[in-house]
N, C-alpha and C positions, 0 to 999 in steps of 0.2 A: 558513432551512433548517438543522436540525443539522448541525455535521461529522461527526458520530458518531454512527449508531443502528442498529438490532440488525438492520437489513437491508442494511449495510453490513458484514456477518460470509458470507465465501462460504468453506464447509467442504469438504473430499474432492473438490476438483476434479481432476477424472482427466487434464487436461493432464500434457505431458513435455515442451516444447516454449517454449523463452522467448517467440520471437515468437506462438507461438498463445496462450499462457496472457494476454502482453501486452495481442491483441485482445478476449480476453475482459474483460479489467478494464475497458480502454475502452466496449467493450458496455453494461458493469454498469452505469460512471458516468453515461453515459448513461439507461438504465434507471430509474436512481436519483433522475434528473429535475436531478442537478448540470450537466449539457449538453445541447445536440442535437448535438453535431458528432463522431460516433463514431470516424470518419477522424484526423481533428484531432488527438484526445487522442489515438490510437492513435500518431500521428506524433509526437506531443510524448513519449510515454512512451519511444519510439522512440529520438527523438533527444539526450534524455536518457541512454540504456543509451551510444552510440555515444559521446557525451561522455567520459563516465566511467564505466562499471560502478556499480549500485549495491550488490552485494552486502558484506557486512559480516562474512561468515562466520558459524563456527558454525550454517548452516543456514535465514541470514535476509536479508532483502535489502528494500531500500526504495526501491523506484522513483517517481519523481515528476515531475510535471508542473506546469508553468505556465503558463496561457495565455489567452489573451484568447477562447478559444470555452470553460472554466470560467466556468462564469456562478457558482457558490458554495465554498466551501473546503470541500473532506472530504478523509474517513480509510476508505480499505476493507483489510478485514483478510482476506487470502486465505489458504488453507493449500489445498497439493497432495496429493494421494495419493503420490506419492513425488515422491525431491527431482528438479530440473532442473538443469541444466548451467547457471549463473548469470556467469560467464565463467571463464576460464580456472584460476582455482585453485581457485574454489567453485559450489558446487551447493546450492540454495535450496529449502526446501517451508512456508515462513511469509513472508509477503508482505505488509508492511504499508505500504500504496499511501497517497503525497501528491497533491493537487491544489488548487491553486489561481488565482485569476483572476488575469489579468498584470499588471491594476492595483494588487491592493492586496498582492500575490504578497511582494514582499520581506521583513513586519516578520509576514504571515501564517506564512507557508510555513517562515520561518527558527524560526518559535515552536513549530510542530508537529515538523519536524524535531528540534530538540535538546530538546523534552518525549520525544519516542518514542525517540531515542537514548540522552538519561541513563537511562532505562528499562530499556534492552536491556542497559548494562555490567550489572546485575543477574542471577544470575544463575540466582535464584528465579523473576523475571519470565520470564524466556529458558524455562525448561524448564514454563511451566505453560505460556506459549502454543504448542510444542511438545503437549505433552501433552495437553491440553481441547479436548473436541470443544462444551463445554456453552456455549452461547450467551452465555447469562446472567453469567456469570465473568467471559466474553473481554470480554465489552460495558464490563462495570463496571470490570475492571482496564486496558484501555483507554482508557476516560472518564477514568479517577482520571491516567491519567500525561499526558493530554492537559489536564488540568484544572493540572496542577506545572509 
């Protein structure tokens, strides 16, 4: 299963709401056929935020999970209708969601993370995924920083 493909881009999601937009991801991953366990990841994504915040500022935030009910590694790339209250100093409306299975999580998870981070100090990268609603763009510019 791809990490990455063009059904894995959710645009104008009208949530305002961390823990509802949360559920929603989990919903998708689910959906997506990466799970069955909707709860699960919803708890993982969960107890992740409660860990440590994942916002990063300027408007972007990478929530992530790991866990043994991820049956495969993906990338969902969420954008809100406007931003949400992401914790206490920032508020997020581009959302680029990790998951991966707990087995192979460490050398996976650590790779996609600092591919989509070096990415983000960019700050051409930062404002097209702000700005692009076009599928096709988000996919491939994406791909390319998950592929470095």
């Amino acid at each position: 299963m791809e990490v990455f493909k063009k059904e894995n881009i959710i645009l104008n999601v009208p949530i305002e709401e961390k823990e509802k937009l949360l559920r929603e991801i989990a919903r998708h991953i689910c959906r997506l056929g990466y799970s069955r366990e909707e709860l699960k990841i919803f708890s993982g994504l969960m107890d992740r935020e409660k860990e440590f915040e994942t916002s990063l500022g300027d408007g972007f935030a990478i929530p992530h999970t790991k866990s043994e009910f991820v049956e495969n590694p993906g990338v969902l790339l969420v954008k809100t209708k406007n931003k949400i209250r992401w914790s206490k100093e920032d508020s997020a409306n581009v959302f680029l969601v990790l998951f991966t299975p707990l087995e192979s999580a460490g050398n996976t998870h650590l790779k996609m993370l600092a591919s989509l981070s070096r990415k983000l100090i960019n700050e051409e990268f930062k404002k097209m995924l702000h700005e692009s609603d076009d599928v096709d763009v988000l996919y491939e510019k994406i791909n390319n920083a998950l592929a470095n």
